[in-house]
N, CA, C and O atoms as CSV, one atom per row, in Angstrom:
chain,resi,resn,atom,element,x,y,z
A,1,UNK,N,N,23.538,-44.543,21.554
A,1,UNK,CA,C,24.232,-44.177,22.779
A,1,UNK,C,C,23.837,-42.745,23.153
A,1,UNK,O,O,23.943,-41.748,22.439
A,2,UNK,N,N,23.415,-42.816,24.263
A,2,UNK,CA,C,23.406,-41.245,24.981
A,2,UNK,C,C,24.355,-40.209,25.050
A,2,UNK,O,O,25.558,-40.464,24.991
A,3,UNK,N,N,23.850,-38.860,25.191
A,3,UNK,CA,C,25.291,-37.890,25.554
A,3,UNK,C,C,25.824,-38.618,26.821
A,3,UNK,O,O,26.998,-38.985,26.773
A,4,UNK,N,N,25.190,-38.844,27.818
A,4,UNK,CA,C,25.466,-38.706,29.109
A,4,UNK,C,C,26.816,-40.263,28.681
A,4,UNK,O,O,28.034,-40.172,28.837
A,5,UNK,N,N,26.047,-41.536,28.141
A,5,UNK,CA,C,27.283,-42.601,28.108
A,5,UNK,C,C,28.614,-41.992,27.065
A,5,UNK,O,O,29.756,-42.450,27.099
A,6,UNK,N,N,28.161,-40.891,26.180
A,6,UNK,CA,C,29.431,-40.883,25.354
A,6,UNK,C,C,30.492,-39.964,26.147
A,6,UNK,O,O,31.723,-39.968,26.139
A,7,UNK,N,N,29.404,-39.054,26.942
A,7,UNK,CA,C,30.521,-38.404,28.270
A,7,UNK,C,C,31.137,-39.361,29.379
A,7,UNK,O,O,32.294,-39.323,29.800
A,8,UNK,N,N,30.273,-40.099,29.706
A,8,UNK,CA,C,30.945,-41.079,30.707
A,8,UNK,C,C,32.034,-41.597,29.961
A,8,UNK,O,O,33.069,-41.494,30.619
A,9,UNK,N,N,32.308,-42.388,28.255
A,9,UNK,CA,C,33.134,-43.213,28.068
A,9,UNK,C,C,34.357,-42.214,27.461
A,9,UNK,O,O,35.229,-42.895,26.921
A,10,UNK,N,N,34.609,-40.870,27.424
A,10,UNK,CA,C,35.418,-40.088,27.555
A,10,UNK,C,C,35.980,-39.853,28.648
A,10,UNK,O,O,37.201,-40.010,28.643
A,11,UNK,N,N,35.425,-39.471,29.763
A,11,UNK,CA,C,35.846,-39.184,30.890
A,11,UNK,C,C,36.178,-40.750,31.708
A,11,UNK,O,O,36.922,-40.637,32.682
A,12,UNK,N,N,35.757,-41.974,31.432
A,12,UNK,CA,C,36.194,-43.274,31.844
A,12,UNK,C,C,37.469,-43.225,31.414
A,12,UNK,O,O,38.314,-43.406,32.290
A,13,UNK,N,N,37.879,-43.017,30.238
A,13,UNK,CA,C,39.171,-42.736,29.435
A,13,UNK,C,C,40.062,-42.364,29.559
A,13,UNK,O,O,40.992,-43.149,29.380
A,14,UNK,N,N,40.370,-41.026,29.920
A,14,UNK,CA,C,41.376,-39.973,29.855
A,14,UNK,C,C,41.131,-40.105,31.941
A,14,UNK,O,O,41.755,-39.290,32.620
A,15,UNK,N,N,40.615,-40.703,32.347
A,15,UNK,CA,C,41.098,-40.672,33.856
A,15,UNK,C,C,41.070,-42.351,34.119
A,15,UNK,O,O,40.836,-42.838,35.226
A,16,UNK,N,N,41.274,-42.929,33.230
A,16,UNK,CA,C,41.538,-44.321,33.365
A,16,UNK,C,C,40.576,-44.836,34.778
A,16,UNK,O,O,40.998,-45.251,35.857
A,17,UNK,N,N,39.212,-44.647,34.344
A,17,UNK,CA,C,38.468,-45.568,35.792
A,17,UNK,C,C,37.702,-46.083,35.013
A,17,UNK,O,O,37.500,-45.733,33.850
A,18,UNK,N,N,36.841,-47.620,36.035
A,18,UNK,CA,C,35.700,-47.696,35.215
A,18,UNK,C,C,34.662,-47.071,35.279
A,18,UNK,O,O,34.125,-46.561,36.262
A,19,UNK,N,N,34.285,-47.102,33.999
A,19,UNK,CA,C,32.747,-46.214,33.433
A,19,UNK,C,C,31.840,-46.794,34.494
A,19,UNK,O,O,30.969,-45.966,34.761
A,20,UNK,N,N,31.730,-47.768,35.111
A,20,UNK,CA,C,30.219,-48.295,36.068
A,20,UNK,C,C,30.123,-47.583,37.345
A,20,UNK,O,O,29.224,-47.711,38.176
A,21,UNK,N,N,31.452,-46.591,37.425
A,21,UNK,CA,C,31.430,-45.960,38.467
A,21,UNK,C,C,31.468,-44.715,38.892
A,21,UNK,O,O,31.880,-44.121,39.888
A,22,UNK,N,N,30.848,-44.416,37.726
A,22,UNK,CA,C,30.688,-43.111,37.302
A,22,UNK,C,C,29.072,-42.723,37.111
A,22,UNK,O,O,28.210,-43.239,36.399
A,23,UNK,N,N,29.017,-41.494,38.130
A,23,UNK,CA,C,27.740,-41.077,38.391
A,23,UNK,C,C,27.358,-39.711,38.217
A,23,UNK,O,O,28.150,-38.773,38.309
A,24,UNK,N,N,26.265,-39.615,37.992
A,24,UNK,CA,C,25.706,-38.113,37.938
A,24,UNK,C,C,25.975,-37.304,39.296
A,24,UNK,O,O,25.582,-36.139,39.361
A,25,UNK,N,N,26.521,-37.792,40.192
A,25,UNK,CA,C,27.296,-37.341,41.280
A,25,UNK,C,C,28.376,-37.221,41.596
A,25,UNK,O,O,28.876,-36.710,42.598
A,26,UNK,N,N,28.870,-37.777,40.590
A,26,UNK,CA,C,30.612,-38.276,40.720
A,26,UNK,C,C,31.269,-36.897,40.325
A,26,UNK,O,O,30.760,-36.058,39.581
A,27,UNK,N,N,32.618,-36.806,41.021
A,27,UNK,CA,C,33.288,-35.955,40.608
A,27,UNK,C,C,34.739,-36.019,40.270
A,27,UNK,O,O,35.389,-36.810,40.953
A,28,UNK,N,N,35.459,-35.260,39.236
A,28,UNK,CA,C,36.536,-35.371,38.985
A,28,UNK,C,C,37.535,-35.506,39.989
A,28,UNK,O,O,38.572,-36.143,39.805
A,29,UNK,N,N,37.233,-34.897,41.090
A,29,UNK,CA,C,37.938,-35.436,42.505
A,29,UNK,C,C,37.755,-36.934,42.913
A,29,UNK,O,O,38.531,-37.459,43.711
A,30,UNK,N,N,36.698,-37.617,42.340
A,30,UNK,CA,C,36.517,-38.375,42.634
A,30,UNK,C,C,37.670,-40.108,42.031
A,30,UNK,O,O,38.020,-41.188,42.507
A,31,UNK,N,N,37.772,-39.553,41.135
A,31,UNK,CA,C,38.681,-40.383,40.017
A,31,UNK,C,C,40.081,-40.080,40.306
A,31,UNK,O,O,40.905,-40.791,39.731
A,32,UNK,N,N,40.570,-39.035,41.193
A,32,UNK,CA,C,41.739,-38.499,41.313
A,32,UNK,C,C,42.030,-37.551,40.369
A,32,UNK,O,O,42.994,-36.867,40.712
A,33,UNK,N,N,41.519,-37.224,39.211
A,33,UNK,CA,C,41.664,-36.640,38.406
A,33,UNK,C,C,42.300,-35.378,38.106
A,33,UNK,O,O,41.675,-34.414,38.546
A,34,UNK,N,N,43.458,-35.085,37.429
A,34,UNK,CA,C,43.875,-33.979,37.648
A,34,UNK,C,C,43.547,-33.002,36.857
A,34,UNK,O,O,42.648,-33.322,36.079
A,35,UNK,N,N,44.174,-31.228,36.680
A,35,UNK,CA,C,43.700,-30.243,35.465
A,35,UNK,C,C,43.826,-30.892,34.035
A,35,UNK,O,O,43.053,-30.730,33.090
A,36,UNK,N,N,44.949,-31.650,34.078
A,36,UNK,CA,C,45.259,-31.848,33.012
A,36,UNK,C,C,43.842,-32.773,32.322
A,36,UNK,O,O,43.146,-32.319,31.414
A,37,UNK,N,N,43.635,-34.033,32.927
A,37,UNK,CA,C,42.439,-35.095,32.863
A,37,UNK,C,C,41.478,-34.299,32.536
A,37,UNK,O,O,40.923,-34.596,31.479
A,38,UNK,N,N,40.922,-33.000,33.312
A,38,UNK,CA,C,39.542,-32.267,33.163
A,38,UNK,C,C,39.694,-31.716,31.845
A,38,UNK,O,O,38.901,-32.126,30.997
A,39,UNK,N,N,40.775,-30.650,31.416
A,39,UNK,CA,C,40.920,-30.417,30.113
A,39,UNK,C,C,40.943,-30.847,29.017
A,39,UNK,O,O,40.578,-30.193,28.040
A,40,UNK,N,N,41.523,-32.426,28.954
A,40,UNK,CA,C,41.330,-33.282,27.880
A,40,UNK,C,C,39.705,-33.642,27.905
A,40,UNK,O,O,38.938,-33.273,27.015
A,41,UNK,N,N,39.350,-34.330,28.928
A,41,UNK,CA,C,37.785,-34.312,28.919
A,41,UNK,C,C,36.999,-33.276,28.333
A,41,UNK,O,O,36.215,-33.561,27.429
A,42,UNK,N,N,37.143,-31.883,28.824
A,42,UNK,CA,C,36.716,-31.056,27.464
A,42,UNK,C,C,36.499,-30.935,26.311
A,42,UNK,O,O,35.570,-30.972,25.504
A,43,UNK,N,N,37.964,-30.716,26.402
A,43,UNK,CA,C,38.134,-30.501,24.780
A,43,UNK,C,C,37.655,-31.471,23.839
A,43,UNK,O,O,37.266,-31.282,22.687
A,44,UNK,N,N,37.777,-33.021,24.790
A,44,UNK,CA,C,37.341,-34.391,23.806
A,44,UNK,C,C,35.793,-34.139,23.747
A,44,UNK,O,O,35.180,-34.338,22.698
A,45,UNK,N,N,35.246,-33.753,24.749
A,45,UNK,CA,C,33.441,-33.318,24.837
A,45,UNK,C,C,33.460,-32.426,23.416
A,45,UNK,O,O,33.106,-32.744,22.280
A,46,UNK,N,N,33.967,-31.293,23.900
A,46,UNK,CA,C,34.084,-30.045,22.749
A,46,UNK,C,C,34.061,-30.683,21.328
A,46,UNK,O,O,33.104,-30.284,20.666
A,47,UNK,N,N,34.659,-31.339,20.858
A,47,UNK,CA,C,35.418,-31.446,19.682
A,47,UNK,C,C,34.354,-33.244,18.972
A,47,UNK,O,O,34.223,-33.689,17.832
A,48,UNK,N,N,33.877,-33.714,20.241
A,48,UNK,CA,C,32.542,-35.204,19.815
A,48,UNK,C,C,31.249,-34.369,19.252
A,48,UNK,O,O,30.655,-34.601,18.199
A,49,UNK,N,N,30.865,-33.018,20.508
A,49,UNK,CA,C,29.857,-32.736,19.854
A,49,UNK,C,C,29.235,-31.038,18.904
A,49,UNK,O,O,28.231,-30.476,18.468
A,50,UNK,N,N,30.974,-30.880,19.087
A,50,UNK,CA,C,31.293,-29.150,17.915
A,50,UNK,C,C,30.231,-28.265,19.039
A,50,UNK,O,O,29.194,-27.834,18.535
A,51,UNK,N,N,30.406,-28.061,20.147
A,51,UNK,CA,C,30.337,-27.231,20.756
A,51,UNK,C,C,31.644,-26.507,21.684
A,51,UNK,O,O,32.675,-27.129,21.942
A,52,UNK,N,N,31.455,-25.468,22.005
A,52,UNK,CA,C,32.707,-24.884,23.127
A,52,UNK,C,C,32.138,-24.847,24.773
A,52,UNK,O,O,30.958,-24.494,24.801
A,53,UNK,N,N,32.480,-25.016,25.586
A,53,UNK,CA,C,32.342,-24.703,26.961
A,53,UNK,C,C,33.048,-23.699,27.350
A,53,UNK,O,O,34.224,-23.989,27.129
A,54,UNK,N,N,32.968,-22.693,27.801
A,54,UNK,CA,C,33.756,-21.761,28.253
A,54,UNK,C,C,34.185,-21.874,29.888
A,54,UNK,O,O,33.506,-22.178,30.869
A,55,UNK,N,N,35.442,-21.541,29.767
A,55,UNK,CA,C,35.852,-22.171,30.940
A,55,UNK,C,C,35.373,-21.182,32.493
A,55,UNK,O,O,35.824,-21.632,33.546
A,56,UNK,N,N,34.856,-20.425,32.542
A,56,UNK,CA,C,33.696,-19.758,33.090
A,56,UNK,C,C,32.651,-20.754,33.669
A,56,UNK,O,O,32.512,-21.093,34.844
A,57,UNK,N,N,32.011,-21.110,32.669
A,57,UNK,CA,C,31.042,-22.329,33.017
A,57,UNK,C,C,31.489,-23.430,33.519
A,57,UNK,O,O,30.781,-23.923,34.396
A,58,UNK,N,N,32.931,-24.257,33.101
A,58,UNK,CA,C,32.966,-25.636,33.216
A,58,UNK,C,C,33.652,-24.948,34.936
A,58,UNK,O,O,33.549,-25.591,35.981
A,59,UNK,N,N,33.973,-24.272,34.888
A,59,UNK,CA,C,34.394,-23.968,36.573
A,59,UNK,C,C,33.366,-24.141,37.760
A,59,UNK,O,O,33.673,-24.614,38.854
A,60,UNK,N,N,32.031,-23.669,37.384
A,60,UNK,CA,C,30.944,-23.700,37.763
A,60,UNK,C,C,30.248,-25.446,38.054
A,60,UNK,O,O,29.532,-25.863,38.964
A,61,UNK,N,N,30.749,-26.039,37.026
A,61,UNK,CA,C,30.212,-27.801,37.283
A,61,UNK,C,C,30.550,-28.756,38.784
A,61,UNK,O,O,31.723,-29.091,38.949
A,62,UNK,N,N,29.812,-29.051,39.538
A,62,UNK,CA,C,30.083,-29.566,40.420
A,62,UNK,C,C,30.149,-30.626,40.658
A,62,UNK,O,O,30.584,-31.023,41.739
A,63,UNK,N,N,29.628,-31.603,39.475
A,63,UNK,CA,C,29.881,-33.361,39.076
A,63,UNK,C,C,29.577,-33.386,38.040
A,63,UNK,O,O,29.085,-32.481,37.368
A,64,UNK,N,N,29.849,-34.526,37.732
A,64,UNK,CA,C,29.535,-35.133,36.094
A,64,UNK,C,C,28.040,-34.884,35.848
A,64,UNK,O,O,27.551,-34.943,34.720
A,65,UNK,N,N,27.390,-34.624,36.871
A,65,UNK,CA,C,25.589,-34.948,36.058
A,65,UNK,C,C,25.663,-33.064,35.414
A,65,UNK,O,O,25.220,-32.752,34.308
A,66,UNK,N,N,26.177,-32.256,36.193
A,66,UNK,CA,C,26.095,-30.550,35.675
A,66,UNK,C,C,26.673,-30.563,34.595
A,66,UNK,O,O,26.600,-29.587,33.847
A,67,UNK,N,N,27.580,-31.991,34.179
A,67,UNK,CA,C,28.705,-31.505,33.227
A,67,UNK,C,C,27.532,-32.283,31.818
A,67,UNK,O,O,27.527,-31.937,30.636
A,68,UNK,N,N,26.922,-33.038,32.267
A,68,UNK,CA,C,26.200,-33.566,31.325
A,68,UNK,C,C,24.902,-32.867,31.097
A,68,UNK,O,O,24.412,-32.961,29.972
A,69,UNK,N,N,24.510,-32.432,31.675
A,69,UNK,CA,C,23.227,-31.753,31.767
A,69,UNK,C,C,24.001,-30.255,30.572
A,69,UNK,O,O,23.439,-29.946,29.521
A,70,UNK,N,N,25.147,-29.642,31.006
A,70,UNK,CA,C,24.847,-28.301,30.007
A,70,UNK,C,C,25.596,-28.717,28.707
A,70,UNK,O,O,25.906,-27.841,27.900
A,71,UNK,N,N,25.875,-29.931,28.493
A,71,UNK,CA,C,26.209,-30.653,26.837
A,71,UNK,C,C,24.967,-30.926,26.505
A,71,UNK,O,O,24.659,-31.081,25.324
A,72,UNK,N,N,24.349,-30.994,27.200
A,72,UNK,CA,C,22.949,-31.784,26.926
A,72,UNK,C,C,22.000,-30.482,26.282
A,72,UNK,O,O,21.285,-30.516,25.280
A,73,UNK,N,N,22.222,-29.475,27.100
A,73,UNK,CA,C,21.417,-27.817,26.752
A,73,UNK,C,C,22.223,-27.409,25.330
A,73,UNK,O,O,21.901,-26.478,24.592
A,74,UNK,N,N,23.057,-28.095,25.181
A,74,UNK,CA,C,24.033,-27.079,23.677
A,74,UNK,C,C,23.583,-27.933,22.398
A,74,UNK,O,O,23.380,-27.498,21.264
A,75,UNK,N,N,23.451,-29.567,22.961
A,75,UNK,CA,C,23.400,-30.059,21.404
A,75,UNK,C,C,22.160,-30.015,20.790
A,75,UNK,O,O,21.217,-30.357,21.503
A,76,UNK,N,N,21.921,-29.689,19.675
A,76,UNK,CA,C,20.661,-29.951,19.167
A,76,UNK,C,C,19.990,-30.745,19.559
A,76,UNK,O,O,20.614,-31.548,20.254
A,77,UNK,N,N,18.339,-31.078,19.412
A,77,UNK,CA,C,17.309,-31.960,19.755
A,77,UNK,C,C,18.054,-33.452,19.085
A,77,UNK,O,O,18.065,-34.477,19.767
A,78,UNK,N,N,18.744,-33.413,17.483
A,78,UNK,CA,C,18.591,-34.437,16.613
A,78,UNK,C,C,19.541,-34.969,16.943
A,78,UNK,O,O,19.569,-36.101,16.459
A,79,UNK,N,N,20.417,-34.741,17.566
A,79,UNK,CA,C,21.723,-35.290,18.068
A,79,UNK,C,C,21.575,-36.428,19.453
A,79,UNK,O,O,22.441,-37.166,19.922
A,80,UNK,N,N,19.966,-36.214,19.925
A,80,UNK,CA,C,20.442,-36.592,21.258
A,80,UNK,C,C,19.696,-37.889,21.284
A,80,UNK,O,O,18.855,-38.118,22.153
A,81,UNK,N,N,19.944,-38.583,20.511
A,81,UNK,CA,C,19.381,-40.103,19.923
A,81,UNK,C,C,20.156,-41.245,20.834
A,81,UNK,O,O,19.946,-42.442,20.634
């Protein structure tokens, strides 16, 4: 499984939508999603692949593909199987 599907099936999760509708364009506005939803999504990101996001940066994300793309820059090469 990819980062990008293990982010999608977190964030499918904690904002209760389906995963098929979820795009590298999609946005947490998009799901209805509230602070609370985005923060758990974090922290659940944070804590799958032992990295931190600083909330500096995740402010900066403008859909799911930015949000996957800088998990994607943190995890090691061997991880991204």
């Amino acid at each position: 499984m990819t980062i990008e599907e293990q982010i999608r099936d977190i964030v499918a999760r904690i904002t209760r939508v389906d995963k098929s509708i979820i795009t590298r364009e999609s946005t947490f506005k998009d799901f209805k999603a509230d602070s609370l939803d985005v923060v758990q999504a974090l922290v659940a990101v944070e804590e799958l692949f032992d990295i931190e996001i600083p909330d500096e940066v995740a402010q900066k994300f403008q859909n799911f593909g930015d949000f996957v793309s800088y998990v994607e820059s943190k995890v090691p090469q061997t991880e991204k199987v």
